[in-house]
C-alpha positions as CSV (number, residue, x, y, z in Angstrom):
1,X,61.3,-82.4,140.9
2,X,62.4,-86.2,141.1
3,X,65.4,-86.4,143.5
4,X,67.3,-88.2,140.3
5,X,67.8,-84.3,139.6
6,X,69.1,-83.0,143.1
7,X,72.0,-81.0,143.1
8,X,73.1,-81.9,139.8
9,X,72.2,-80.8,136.1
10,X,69.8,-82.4,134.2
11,X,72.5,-82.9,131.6
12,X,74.7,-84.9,133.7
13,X,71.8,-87.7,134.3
14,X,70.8,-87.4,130.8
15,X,74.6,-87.5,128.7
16,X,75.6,-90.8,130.2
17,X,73.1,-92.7,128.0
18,X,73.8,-90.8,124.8
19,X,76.0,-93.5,123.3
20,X,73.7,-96.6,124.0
21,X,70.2,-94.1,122.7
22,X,72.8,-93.5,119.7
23,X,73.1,-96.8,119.4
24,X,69.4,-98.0,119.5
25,X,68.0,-94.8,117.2
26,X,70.9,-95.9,114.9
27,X,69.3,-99.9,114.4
28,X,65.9,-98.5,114.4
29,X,66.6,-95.5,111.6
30,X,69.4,-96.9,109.8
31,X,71.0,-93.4,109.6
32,X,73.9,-91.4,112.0
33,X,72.6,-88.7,111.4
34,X,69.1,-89.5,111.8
35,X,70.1,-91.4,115.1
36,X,72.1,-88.3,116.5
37,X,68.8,-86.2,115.4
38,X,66.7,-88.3,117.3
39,X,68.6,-88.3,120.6
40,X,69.1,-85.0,120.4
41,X,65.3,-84.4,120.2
42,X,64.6,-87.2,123.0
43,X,67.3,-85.2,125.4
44,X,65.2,-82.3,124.9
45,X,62.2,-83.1,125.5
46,X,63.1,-85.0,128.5
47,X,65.1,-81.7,129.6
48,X,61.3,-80.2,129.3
49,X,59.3,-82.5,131.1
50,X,62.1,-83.5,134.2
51,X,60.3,-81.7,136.7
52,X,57.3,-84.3,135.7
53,X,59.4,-87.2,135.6
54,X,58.7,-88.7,139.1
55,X,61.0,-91.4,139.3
56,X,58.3,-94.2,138.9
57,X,60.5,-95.8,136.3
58,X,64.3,-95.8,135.7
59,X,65.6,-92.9,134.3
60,X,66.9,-95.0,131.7
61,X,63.0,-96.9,130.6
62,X,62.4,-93.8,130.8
63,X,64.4,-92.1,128.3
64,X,64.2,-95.2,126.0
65,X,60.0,-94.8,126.0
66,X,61.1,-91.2,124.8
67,X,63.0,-92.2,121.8
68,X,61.0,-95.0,120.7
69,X,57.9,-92.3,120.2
70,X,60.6,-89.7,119.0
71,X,61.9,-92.9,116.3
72,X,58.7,-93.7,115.4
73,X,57.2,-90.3,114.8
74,X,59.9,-90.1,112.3
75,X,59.3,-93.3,110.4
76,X,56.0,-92.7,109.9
77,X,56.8,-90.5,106.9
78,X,60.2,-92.0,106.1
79,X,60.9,-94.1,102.8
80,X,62.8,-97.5,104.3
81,X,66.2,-97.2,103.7
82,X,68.2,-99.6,101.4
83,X,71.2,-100.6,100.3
84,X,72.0,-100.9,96.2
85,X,71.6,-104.7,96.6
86,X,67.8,-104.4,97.6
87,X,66.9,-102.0,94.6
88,X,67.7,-104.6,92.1
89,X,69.8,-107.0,89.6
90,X,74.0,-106.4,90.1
91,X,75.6,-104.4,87.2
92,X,77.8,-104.7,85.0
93,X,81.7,-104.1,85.4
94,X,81.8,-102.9,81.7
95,X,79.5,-100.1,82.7
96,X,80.6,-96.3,81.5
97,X,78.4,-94.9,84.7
98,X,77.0,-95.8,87.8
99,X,73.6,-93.9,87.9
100,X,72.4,-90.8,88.5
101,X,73.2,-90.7,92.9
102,X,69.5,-91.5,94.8
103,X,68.9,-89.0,97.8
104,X,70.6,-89.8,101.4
105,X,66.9,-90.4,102.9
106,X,67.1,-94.0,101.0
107,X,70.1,-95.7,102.4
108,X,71.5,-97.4,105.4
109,X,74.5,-95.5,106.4
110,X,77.4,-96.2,108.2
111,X,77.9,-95.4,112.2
112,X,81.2,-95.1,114.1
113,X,81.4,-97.8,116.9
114,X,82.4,-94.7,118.9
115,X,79.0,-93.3,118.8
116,X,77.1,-96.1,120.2
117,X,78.9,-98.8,121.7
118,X,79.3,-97.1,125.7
119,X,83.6,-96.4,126.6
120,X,84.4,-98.6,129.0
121,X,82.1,-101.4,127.7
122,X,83.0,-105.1,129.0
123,X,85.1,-106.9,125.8
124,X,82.2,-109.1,125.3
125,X,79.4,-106.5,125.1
126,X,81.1,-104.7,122.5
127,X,81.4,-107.8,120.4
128,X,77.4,-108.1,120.7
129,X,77.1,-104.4,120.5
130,X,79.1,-104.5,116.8
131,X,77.2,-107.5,115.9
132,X,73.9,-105.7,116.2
133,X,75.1,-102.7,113.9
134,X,76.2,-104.3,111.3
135,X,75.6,-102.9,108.1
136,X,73.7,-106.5,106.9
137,X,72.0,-106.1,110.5
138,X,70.8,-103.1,110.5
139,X,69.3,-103.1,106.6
140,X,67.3,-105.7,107.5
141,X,65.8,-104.5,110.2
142,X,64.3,-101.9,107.5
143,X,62.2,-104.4,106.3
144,X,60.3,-104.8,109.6
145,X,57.2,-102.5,110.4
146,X,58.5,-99.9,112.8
147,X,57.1,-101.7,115.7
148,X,58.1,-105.1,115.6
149,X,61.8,-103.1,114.5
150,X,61.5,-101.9,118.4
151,X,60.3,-105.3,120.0
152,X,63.1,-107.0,118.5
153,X,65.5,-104.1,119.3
154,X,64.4,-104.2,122.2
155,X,64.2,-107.7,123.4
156,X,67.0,-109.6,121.5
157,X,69.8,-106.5,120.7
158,X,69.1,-105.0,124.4
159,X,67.8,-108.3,126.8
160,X,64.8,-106.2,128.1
161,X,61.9,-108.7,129.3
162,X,58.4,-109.1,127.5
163,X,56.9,-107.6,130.4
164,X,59.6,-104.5,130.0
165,X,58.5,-104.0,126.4
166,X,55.2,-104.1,126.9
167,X,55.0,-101.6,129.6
168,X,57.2,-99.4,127.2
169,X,55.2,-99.7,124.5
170,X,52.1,-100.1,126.2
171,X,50.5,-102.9,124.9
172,X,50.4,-106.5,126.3
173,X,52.8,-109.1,126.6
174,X,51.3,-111.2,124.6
175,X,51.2,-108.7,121.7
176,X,55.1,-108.1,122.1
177,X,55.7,-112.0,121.8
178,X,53.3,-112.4,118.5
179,X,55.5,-109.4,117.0
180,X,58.8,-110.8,118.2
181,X,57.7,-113.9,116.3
182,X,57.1,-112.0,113.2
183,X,60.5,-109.9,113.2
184,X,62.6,-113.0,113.8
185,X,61.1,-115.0,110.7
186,X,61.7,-111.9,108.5
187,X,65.0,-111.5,109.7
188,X,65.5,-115.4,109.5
189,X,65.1,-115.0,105.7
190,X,67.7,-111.9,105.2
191,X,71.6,-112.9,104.9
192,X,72.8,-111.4,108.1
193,X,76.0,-113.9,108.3
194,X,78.9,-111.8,107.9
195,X,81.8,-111.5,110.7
196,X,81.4,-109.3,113.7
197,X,85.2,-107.1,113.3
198,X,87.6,-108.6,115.9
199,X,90.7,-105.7,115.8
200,X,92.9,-108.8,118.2
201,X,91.8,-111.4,115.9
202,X,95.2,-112.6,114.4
203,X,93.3,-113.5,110.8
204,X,91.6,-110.9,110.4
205,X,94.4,-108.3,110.9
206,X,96.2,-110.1,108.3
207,X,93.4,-109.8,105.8
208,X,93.2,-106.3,106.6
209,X,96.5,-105.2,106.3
210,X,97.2,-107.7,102.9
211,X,94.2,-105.8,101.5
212,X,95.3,-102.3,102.5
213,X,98.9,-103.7,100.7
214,X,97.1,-105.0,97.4
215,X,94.5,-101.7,97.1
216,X,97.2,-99.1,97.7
217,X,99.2,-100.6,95.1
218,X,96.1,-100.9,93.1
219,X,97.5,-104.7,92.4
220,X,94.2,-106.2,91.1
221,X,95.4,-109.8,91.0
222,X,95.9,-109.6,94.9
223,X,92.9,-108.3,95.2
224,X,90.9,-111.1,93.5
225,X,92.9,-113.8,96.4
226,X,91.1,-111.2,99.2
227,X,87.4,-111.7,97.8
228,X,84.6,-114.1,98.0
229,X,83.7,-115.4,94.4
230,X,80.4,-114.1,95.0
231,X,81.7,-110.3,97.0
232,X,80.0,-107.6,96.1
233,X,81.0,-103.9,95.3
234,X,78.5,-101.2,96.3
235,X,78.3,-97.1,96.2
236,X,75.5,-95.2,98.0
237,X,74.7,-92.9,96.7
238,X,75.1,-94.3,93.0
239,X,73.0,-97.3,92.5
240,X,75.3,-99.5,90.5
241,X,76.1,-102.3,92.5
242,X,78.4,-105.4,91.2
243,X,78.5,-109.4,92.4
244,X,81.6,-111.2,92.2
245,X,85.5,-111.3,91.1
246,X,84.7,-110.4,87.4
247,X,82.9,-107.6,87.4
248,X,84.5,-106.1,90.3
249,X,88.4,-106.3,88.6
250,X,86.9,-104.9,85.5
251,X,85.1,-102.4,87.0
252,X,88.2,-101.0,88.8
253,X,90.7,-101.6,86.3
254,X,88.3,-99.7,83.9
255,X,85.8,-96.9,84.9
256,X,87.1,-97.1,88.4
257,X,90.9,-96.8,87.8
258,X,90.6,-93.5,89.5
259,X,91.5,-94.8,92.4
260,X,94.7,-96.0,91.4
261,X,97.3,-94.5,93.7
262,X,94.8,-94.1,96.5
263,X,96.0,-94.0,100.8
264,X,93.9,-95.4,103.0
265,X,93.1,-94.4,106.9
266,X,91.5,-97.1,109.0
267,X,88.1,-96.5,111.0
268,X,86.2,-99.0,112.4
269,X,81.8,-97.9,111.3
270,X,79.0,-100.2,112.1
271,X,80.7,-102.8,113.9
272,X,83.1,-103.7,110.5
273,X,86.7,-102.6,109.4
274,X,86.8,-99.6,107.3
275,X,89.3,-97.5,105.5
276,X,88.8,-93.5,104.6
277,X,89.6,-93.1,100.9
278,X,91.8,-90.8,99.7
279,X,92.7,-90.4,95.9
280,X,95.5,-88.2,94.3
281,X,94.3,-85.2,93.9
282,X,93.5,-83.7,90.7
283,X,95.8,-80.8,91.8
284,X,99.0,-82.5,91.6
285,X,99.9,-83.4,95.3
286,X,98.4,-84.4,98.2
287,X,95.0,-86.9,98.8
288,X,91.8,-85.8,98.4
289,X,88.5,-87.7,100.1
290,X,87.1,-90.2,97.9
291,X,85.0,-93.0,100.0
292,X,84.8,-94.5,103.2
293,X,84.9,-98.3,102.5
294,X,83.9,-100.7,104.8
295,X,84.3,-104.3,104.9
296,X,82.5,-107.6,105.3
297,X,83.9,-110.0,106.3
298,X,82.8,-114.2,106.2
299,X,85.0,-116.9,106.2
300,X,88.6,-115.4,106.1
301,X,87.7,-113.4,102.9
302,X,86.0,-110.3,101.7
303,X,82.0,-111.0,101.3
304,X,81.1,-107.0,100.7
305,X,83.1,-103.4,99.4
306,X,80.3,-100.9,100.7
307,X,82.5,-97.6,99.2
308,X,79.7,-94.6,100.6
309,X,80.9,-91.7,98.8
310,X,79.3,-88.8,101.0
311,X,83.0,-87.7,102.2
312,X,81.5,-84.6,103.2
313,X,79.2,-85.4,105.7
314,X,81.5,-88.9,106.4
315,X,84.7,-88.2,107.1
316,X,84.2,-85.2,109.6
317,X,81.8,-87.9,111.3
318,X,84.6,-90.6,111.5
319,X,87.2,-87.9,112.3
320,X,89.0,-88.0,109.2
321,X,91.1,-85.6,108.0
322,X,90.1,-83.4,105.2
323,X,93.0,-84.5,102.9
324,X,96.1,-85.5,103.4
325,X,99.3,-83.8,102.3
């Protein structure tokens, strides 16, 4: 057995790097769940084959070389995953419905920063770690072949060397700098531009909290000061998606003024400020789950409303309540 394992568990060596494999399973899968799933499976399968493990790598290359094959065993049958935007033209905020809801396996989810930014992370790395899980990030990084999704992972998100990928991947250097070329022009041509969330950043935090002011008290003409003229409104898993100040007010003053009289609970998921939804509930008292909104940012204003509306599987996730009282 390698003496990395001497008079410890296995576990111990293995949970430190739980967070940071989150993390990278999460940019390359574009799912929580599926990024938990796969760290899960690459902690067991290390666990398996530790006695092997001879310490002629770091632990850590090691258990990254583990997920990557676990990742891309699981993308080779697996649909890319979208947001509404890529699917096609915005909606209209006249619309009576918003769709028939697309299954889970198609969209890029949300991730609390808890789950894979590492506690105790120097203020600076987290700011890089949130800006590589953005929401905008991490979709397009979909559109890259599974492969060149890991090079740039790997060389841009997480500073390993050519040489390091290579070795990981087992291929050449060369190869990993002629797919690193071709993941940074497909990215160069996605709009990846919104803020990185700053909770300490004075501006921000007053955006925030005037937004949680004008949506709580469903005041729609506040609302419109908060936005971009070109924000858009999404909500996986419906398909309807809306672009700018128009159709968004008459959208919720219309088939969305359910949410009138909503509280919201701030998160923080994929790097971005976010609020759990509750709505009155239909029962007469108390807040039931209704979305977990989460913000973008650009510019001082509102860019993006991503409202994902899988409470269920969400909000235990994020650790919020199951209603409130």
């Amino acid at each position: 057995m390698s003496d990395v394992a001497t008079g410890t568990s296995i576990e111990s060596h293995l949970e430190p790097y739980r967070s940071e494999l989150t993390g990278y399973c999460y940019r390359m899968l574009g799912s929580a769940f599926e990024a938990e799933d796969a760290v899960q499976d690459t902690f067991v399968r290390a666990w398996r084959n530790f006695e092997r493990f001879e310490g002629r790598s770091a632990l850590r290359t090691w258990l990254y070389r583990i997920a990557t094959n676990v990742c891309l065993t699981m993308l080779t049958s697996a649909q890319r995953r979208v947001r509404p935007m890529d699917l096609g033209p915005a909606g209209s905020g006249d619309a009576t419905h918003a769709g028939e809801p697309r299954p889970d396996e198609i969209w890029v989810g949300p991730v609390p920063d808890s789950r894979v930014l590492p506690e105790g992370s120097d203020p600076a790395e987290v700011i890089a770690g949130r800006e590589s899980v953005r929401l905008a990030f991490v979709a397009a990084l979909q559109h890259l072949p599974p492969r060149q999704r890991s090079v740039l992972i790997l060389r841009e998100v997480l500073a390993w060397s050519a040489q390091e990928v290579a070795d990981l991947l087992g291929t050449t250097v060369a190869s990993v700098n002629s797919a690193l070329q071709r993941a940074r022009a497909t990215l160069a041509a996605a709009d990846t531009t919104t803020d990185v969330y700053r909770p300490l950043d004075e501006e921000q935090k007053a955006l925030l909290a005037r937004y949680v002011k004008a949506f709580e008290a469903y005041d729609l003409t506040a609302l419109t000061t908060l936005l971009h003229e070109d924000a858009t409104l999404s909500m996986p898993p419906l398909p309807l998606w809306m672009r700018g100040h128009g159709d968004i007010l008459t959208w919720m003053g219309g088939t969305g003024c359910g949410c009138r009289g909503s509280r919201l609970v701030p998160v923080v998921a994929s790097g971005l400020p976010a609020f759990g939804q509750y709505r009155p509930s239909l029962c007469g008292s108390g807040h039931d789950p209704w979305a977990l909104i989460v913000l973008e940012i650009s510019g001082g204003r509102i860019a993006g409303v991503n409202n994902f509306l899988d409470t269920a599987r969400l909000f235990p996730l994020f650790g919020l309540p199951g209603r409130l009282e």
